[in-house]
Wavefront OBJ file of the C-alpha trace (Angstrom):
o trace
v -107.162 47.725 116.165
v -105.821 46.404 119.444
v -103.027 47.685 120.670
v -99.662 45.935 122.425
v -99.462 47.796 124.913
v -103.092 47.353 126.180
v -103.000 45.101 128.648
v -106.874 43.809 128.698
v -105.826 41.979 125.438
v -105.210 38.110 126.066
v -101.104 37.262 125.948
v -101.761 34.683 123.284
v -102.714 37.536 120.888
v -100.026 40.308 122.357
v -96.820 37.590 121.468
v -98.976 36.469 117.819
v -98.421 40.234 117.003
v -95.430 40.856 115.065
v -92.724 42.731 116.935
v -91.892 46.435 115.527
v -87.825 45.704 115.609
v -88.128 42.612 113.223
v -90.610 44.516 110.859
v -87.381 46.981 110.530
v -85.016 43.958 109.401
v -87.363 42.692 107.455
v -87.760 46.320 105.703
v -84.495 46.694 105.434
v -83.540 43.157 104.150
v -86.258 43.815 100.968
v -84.580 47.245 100.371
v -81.020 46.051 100.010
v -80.005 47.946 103.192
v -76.685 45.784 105.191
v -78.285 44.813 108.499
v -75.018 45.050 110.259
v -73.862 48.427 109.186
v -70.121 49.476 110.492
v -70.271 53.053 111.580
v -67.464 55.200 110.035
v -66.855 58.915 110.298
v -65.631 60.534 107.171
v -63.768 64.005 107.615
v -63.408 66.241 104.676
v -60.206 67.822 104.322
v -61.352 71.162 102.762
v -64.341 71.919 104.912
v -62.954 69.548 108.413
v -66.715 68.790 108.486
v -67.347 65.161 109.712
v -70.077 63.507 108.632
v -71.628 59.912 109.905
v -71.966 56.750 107.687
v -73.175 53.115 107.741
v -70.594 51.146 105.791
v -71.917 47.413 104.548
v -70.943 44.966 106.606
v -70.128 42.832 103.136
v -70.803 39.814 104.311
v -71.383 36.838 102.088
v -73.441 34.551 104.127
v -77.018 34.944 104.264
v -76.574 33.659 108.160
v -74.805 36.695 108.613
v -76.243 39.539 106.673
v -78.841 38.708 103.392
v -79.141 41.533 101.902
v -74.825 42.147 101.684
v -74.840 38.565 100.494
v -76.998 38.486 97.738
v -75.751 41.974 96.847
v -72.106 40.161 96.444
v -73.676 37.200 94.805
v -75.285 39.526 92.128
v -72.109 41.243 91.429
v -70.172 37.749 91.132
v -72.752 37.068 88.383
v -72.016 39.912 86.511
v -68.362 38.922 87.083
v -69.143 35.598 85.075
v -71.448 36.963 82.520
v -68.615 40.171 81.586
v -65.755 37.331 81.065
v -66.973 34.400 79.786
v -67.033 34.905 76.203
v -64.850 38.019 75.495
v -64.205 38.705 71.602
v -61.248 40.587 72.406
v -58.132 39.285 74.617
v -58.039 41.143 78.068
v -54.600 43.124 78.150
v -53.139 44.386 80.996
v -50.632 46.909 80.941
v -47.995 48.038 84.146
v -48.109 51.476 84.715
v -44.167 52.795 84.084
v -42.273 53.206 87.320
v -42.257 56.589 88.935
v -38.829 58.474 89.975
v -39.536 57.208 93.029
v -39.821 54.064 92.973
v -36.740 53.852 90.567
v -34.917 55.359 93.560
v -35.985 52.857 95.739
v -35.003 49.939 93.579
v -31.696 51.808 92.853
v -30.995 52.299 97.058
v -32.181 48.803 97.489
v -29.945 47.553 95.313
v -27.057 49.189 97.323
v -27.954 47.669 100.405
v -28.024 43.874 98.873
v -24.466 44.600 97.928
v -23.442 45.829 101.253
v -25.235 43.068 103.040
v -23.367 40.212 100.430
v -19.685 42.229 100.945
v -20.485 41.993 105.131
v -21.773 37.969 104.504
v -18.456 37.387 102.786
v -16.116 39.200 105.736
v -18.277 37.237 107.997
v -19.738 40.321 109.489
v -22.833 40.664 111.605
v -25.398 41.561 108.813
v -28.098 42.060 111.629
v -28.233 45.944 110.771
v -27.899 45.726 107.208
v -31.151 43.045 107.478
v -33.323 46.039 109.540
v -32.566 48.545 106.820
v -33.460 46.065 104.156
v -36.484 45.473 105.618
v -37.474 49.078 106.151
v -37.210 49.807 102.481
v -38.893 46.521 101.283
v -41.741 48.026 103.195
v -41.108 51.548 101.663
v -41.280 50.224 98.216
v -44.428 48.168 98.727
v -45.834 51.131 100.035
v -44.861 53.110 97.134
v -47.298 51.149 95.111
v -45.500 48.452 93.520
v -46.135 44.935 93.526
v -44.561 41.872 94.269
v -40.858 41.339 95.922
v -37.967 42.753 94.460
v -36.091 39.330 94.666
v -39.410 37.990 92.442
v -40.062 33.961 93.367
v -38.231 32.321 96.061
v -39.272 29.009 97.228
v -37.587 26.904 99.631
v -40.157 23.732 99.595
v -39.540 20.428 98.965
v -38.869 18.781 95.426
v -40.551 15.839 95.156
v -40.458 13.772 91.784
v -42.792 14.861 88.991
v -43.039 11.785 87.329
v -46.445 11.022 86.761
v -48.065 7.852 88.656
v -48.520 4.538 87.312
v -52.393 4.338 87.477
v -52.506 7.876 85.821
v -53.156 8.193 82.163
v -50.797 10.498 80.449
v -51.801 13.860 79.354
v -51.651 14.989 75.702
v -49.549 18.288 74.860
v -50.274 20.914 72.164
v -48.202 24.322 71.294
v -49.110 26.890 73.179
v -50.450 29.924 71.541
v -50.276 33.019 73.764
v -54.267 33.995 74.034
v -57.015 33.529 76.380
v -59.668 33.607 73.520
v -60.686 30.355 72.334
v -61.018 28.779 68.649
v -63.644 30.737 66.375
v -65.899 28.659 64.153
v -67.514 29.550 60.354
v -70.945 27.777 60.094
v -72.336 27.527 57.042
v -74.087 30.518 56.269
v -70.415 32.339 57.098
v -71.541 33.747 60.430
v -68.878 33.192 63.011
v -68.936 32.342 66.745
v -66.717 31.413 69.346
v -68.374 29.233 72.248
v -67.436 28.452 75.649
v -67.858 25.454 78.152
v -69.524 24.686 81.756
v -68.237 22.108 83.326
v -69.124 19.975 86.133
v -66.861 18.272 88.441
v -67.871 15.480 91.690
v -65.418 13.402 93.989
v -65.730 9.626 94.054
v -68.608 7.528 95.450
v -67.444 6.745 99.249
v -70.753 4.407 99.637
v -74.135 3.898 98.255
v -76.010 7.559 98.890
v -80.131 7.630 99.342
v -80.652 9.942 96.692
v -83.331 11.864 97.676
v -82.281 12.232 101.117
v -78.610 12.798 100.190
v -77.524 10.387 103.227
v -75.688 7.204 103.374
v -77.547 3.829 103.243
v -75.038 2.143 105.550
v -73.311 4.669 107.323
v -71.150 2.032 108.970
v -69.406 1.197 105.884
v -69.370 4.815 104.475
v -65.716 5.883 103.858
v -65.711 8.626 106.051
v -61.901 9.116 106.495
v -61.541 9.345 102.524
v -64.369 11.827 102.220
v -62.815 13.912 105.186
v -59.613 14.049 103.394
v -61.006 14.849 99.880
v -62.582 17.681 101.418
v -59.768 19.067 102.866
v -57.807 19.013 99.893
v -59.959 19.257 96.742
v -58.349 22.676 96.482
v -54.907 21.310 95.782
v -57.100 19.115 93.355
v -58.820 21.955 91.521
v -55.631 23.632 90.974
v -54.066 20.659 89.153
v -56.714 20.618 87.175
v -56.596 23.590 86.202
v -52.824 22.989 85.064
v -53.699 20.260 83.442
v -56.630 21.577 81.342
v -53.821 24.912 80.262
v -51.252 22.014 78.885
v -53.722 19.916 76.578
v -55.885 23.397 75.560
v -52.852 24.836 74.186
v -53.445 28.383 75.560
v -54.339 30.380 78.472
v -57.645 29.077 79.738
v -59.276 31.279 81.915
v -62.249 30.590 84.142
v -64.788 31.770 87.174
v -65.450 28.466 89.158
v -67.322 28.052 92.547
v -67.232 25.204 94.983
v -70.440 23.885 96.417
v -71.741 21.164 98.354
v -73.402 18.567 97.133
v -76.346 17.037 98.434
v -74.092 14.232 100.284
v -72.036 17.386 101.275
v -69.024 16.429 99.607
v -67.991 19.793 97.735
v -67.786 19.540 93.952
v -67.079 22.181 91.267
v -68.691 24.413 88.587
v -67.001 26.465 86.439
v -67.493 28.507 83.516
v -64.573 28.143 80.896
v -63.630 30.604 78.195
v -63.030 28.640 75.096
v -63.674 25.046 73.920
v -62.483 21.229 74.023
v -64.319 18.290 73.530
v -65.868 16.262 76.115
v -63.727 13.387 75.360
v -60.635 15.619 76.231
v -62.286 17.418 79.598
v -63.118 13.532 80.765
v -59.743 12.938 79.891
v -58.374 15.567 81.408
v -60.372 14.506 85.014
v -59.662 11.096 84.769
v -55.914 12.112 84.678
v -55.748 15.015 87.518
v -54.907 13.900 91.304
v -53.009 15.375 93.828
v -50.511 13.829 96.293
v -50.296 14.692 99.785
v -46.885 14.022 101.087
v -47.564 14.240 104.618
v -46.093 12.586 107.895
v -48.579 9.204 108.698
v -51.582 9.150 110.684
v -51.681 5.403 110.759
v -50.801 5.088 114.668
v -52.540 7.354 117.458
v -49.425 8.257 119.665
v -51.328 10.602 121.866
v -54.855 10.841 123.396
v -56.981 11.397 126.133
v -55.213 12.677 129.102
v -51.823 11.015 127.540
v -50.636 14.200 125.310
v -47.483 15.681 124.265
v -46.184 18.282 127.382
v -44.928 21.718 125.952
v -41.420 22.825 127.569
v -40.851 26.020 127.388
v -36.972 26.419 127.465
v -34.047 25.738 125.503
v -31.953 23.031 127.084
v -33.465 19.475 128.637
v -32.449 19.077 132.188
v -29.407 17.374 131.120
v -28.529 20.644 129.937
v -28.066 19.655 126.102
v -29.794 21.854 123.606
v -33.207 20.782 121.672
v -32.190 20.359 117.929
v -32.320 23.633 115.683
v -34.355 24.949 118.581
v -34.026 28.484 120.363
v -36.745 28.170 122.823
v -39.537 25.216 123.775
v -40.591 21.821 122.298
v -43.191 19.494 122.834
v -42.146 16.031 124.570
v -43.512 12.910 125.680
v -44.629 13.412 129.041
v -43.757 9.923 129.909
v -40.066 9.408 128.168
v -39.131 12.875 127.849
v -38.492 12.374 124.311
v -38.538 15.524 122.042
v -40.934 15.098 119.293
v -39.956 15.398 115.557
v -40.328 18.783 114.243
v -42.243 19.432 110.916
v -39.510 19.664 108.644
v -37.471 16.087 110.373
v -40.960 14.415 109.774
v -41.022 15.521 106.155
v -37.460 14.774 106.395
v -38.048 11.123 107.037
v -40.163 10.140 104.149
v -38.669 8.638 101.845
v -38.792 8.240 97.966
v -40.196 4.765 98.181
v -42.683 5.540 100.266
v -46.143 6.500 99.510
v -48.280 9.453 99.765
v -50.658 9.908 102.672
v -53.447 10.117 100.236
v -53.843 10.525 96.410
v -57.483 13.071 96.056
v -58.955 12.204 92.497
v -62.166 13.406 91.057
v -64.933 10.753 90.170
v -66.239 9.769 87.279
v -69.262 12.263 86.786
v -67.540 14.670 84.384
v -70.041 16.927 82.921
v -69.057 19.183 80.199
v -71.356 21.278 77.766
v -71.099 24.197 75.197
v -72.542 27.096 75.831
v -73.099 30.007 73.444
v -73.030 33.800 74.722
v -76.356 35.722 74.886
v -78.434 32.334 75.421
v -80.874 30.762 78.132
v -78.778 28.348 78.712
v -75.758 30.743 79.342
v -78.362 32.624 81.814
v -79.276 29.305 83.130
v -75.775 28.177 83.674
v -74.251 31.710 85.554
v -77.604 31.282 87.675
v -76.074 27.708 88.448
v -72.553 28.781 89.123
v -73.824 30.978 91.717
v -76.493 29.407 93.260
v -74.680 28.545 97.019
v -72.519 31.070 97.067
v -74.805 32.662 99.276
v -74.695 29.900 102.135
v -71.766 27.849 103.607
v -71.421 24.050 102.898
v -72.365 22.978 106.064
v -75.464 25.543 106.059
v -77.215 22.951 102.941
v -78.424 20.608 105.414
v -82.242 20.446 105.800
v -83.357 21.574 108.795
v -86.257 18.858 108.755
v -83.860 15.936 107.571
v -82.478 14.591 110.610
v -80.881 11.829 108.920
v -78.417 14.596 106.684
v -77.974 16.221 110.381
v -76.544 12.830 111.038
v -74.542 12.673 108.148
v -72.987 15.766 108.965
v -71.946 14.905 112.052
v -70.211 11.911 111.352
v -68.594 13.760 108.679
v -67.354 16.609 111.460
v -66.116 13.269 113.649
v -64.272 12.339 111.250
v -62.528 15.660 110.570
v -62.226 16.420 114.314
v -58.772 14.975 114.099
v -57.617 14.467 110.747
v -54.435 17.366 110.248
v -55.748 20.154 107.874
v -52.655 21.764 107.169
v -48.671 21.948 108.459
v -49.933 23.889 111.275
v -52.840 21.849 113.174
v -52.573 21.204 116.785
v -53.882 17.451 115.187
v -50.075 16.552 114.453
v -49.391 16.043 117.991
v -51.765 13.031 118.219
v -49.778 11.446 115.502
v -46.598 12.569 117.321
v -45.351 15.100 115.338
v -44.853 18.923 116.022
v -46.785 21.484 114.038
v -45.053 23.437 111.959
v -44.580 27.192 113.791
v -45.484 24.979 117.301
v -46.568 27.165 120.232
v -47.765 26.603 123.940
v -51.577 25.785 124.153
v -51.980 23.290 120.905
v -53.717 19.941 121.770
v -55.190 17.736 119.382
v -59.224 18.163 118.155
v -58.822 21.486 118.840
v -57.864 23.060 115.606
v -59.252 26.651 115.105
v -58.585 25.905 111.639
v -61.571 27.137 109.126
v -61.740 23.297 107.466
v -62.624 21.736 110.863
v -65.566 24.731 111.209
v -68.993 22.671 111.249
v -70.270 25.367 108.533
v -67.264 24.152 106.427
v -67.047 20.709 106.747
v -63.735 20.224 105.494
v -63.485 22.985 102.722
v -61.135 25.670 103.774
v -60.594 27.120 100.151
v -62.281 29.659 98.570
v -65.833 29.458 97.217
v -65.139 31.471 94.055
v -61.802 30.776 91.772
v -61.464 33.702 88.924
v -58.345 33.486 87.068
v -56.506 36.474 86.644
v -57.511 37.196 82.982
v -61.554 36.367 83.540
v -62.726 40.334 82.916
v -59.693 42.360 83.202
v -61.910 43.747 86.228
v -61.706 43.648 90.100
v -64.509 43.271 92.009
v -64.015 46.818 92.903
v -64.166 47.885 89.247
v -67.657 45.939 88.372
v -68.634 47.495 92.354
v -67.969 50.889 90.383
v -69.088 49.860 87.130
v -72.469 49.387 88.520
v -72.429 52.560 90.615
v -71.324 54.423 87.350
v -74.342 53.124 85.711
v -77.113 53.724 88.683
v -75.523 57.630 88.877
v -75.554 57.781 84.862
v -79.236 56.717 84.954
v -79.896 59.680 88.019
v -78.068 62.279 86.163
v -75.256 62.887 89.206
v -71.045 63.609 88.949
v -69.103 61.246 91.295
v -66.434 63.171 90.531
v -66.069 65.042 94.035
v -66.353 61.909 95.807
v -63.515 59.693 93.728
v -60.892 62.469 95.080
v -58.848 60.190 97.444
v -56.890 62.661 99.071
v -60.106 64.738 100.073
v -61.879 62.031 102.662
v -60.328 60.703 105.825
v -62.243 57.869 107.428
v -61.662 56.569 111.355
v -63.888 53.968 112.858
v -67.126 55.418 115.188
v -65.578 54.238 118.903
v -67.687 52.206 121.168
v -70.443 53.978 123.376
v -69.966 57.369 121.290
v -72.678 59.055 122.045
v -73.561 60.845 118.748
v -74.315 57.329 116.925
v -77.939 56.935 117.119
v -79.863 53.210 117.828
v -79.078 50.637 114.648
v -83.096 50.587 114.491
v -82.790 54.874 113.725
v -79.920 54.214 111.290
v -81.762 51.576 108.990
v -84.574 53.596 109.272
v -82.925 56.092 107.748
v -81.326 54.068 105.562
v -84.653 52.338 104.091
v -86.174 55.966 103.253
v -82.953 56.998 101.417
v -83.304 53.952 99.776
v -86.954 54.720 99.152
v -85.826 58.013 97.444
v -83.096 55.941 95.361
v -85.637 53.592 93.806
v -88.379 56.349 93.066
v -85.425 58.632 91.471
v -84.376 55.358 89.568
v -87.861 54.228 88.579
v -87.940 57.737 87.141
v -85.242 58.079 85.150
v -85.740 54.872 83.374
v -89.704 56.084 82.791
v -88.101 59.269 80.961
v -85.570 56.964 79.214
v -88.178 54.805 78.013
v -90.535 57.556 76.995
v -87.264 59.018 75.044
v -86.537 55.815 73.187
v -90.144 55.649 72.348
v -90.399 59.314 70.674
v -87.353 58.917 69.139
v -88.541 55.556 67.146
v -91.872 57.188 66.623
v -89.668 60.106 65.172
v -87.877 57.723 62.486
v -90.895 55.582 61.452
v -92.389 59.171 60.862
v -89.594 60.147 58.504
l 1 2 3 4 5 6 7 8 9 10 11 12 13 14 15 16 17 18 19 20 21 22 23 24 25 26 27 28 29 30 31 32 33 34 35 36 37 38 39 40 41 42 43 44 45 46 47 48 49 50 51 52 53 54 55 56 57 58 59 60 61 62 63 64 65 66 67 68 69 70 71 72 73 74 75 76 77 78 79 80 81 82 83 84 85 86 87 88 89 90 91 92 93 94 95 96 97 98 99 100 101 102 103 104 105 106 107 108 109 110 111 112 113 114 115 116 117 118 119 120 121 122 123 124 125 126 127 128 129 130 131 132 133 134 135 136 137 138 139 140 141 142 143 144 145 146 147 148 149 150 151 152 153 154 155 156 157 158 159 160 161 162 163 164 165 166 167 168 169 170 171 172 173 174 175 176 177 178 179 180 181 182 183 184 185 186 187 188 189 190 191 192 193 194 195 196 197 198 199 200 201 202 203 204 205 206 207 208 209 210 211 212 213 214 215 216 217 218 219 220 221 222 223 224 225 226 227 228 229 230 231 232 233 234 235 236 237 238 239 240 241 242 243 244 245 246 247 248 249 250 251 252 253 254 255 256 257 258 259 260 261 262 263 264 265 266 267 268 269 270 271 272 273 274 275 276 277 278 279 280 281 282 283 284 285 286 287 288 289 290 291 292 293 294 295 296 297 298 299 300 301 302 303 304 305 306 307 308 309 310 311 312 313 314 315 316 317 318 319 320 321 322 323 324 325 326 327 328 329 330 331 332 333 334 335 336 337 338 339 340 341 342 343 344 345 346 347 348 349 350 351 352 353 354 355 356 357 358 359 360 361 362 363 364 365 366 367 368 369 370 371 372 373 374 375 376 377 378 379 380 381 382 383 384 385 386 387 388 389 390 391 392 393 394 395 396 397 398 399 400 401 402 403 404 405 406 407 408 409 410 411 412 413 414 415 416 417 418 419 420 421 422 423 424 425 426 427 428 429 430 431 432 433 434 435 436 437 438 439 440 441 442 443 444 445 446 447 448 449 450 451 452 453 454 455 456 457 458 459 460 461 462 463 464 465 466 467 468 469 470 471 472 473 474 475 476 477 478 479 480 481 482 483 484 485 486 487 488 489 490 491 492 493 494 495 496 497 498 499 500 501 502 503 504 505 506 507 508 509 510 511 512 513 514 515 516 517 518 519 520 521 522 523 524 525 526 527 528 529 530 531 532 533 534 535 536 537 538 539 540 541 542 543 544 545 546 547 548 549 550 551 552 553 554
């Protein structure tokens, strides 16, 4: 065999030879072992031993780490398989409040009326706000949830009356329950189904369809799409809403958002319970979402023309900047101050129209699916088929035309505001809400104008709160319970949270060996972990077999 390091051998055949380090990653990658470990050290507060350990990255981008990726994407698909069709309904019960926490509440509520009585005498209440403060951060820390003054919300009402070109929505009783209707068939068995459903945006131009790309990309609405993208959240959600009021009850649901192949994001999702089509295609036709924003019609600001930032409090005529302590952004050439967020919101008014109306199109598909079947298999397989890579990440590397696509798309979303907070506002001539020093327009760090996003800045997966009754962190110890079960080991020792301290591994410490030592140590633990496994399951087998070769005996 000729070696690397022998230098008689031609170049051409030393670089063809794979290289050691890679052969590690690749190792590692087939073994399930994170490629990006974080080094922790974990002290043990009965022995004060300290003890070294690679933490998963937990990444859920195969770009970043595969093997922590698929390792999320399998648990997210035993997410969907444990709640789509429960039999019983998922309760969830508060744990009583301590003495503790009572005493917080009670103290807390002492404050509130001290802070009121000083409002009332027009007294500073600047101290009375500190110690209020203190002890909402003592009770959250205590290990309750929520605020103690439960939903406040200070955002604008706008009307709710439904739009003109929007067919109305029918209403049934609500029945408190998640489960949906059971059926009899005729032989008396009973079974309750579920749905998949399959939601798309509009067409915004005639789309190749096996290259995914437009066939005139001059006419291709690319200002709609960008703006669908950005807020097919919002869109989901209604939805959503609007699928709980015609249902009757409490739908639940595990949906993910993926990207088409014209990269426009669209939405599967698994649904506990039963309508019929005719009702989920109503039910899309009549969802949309307003977005009552300032306009973008007219580009204020560009170029080397943009809005200056001023950081004081007065103009140089001395008068104050409205509802402003300190700073504003102007118009460098008439010094004028620019509207603030809330005065551009402000200005709109109830005959005007939204900036845009986000509407799903009309490829609605919707299907029943029965538990324990291919097609439920099939279908989880489909839910969570992307979740692995980003949106922008689906383009082929050999299609140069989709590359295109993409970046037109990205042009397009380079300035279009994502949210109350984009530097983009100031082209339109409008301050960002929470405006700082250093904002100029097309340079939002904001994740939706991300090329990897393209527009999406939700969240991939959507689980209501009802789906399993589980966390992720339960069904992460649900399957760890099983794999110890199977090896005959006691977690016990190690779920004692008071016993383990954990501090990060500092930079340039010299007792953390090379990553390549650490997932080589990793893969060989791993390499114990699968022969113990494979083991135990031979044993289990061979126990199952004896014991039905004990009863066809008898």
């Amino acid at each position: 065999m000729t070696s690397s390091t022998d230098r008689t051998t031609p170049r051409a055949l030393r670089m063809a030879q794979p290289l050691a380090r890679d052969v590690v990653d690749q190792i590692a990658s087939e073994y399930g072992v994170c490629l990006r470990p974080i080094p922790m050290y974990r002290t043990d507060a009965v022995t004060g031993q300290s003890t070294l350990f690679d933490l998963p990255c937990g990444a859920t981008l195969e770009s970043k780490c595969a093997p922590c990726a698929k390792r999320n994407q399998r648990l997210r698909m035993a997410q969907c398989r444990e709640g789509w069709h429960l039999e019983d309904e998922p309760v969830i019960t508060a744990d009583p409040p301590t003495d503790e926490q009572r005493w917080l509440i009670g103290f807390r509520a002492e404050w509130q009326a001290k802070k009121d009585a000083a409002e009332a005498a027009g007294e500073d209440t600047s101290e009375h706000d500190e110690v209020i403060r203190a002890l909402d951060a003592e009770i959250r820390v205590s290990g309750m949830r929520g605020s103690v003054l439960g939903r406040t919300s200070t955002a604008r009402k706008r009307s709710t009356r439904r739009r003109q070109d929007a067919p109305d929505l029918p209403r049934r009783k609500k029945v408190n329950t998640t489960l949906g209707r059971t059926y009899t068939g005729r032989d008396g068995r009973r079974f309750r189904p579920s749905m998949f459903i399959t939601l798309t945006l509009p067409s915004y131009g005639k789309i190749q369809t096996n290259r995914g790309v437009p066939v005139d990309p001059d006419s291709y609405d690319y200002v709609r799409a960008a703006r669908d993208a950005l807020h097919f959240a919002k869109l989901v959600d209604r939805f959503v809403q609007n699928l709980r009021r015609v249902a009757g009850f409490d739908v639940q649901y595990f949906a993910s958002v993926e990207p088409q192949k014209r990269l426009a994001p669209h939405l599967h999702m698994a649904m506990r319970g039963t309508l019929s089509r005719a009702e989920i295609k109503q039910i899309a036709a009549a969802t949309y979402h307003q977005v009552w924003w300032p306009s973008v019609d007219v580009v204020r600001f560009e170029g080397e023309h943009l809005p200056v930032w001023v950081e004081r409090a007065e103009r140089e005529d001395g008068t104050p900047y409205p509802d402003k302590q300190a700073g504003d952004y102007i118009d460098p050439v008439t010094g004028e101050v620019l509207p603030t967020w809330d005065e551009a919101l402000d200005a709109i008014g109830d005959e005007d129209e939204p900036l845009h109306v986000v509407r799903f199109g009309e490829q609605v598909k919707a299907d029943g699916i029965m538990a324990g079947t291919p097609d439920a298999d099939k279908a989880i397989g489909y839910i969570s088929k992307y979740l692995t890579k980003s949106i922008g990440e689906t383009c082929e590397a050999d299609n140069q035309a989709q590359r295109d696509h993409a970046s037109r798309l990205a042009d397009a979303l380079r300035y279009e505001p994502c949210s109350p907070t984009c530097a983009n506002w100031l082209r339109y001539g409008v301050q960002p809400k929470n405006a700082r020093a250093g904002m100029a327009p097309g340079r939002c760090r904001g994740k939706a104008h991300k090329p990897e996003h393209l527009g999406y800045a939700g969240r991939r997966v959507l689980v209501s709160r009802k789906w399993s009754n589980k966390t992720l962190t339960d069904h992460r110890a649900d399957r760890r319970a099983w794999v110890l079960e199977m090896l005959g080991l006691s977690a016990t020792e190690d779920n004692d949270p008071g016993r383990y301290t954990w501090r990060p591994v500092p930079p340039g410490d010299p007792g953390l060996p090379p990553l390549g030592e650490r997932l080589l140590l990793a893969v060989a633990e791993q390499q114990r972990r699968r022969r113990a496994l494979d083991e135990a399951r031979a044993r289990a087998e061979q126990q199952d077999l004896s014991a039905t070769e004990e009863r066809r005996a008898a």
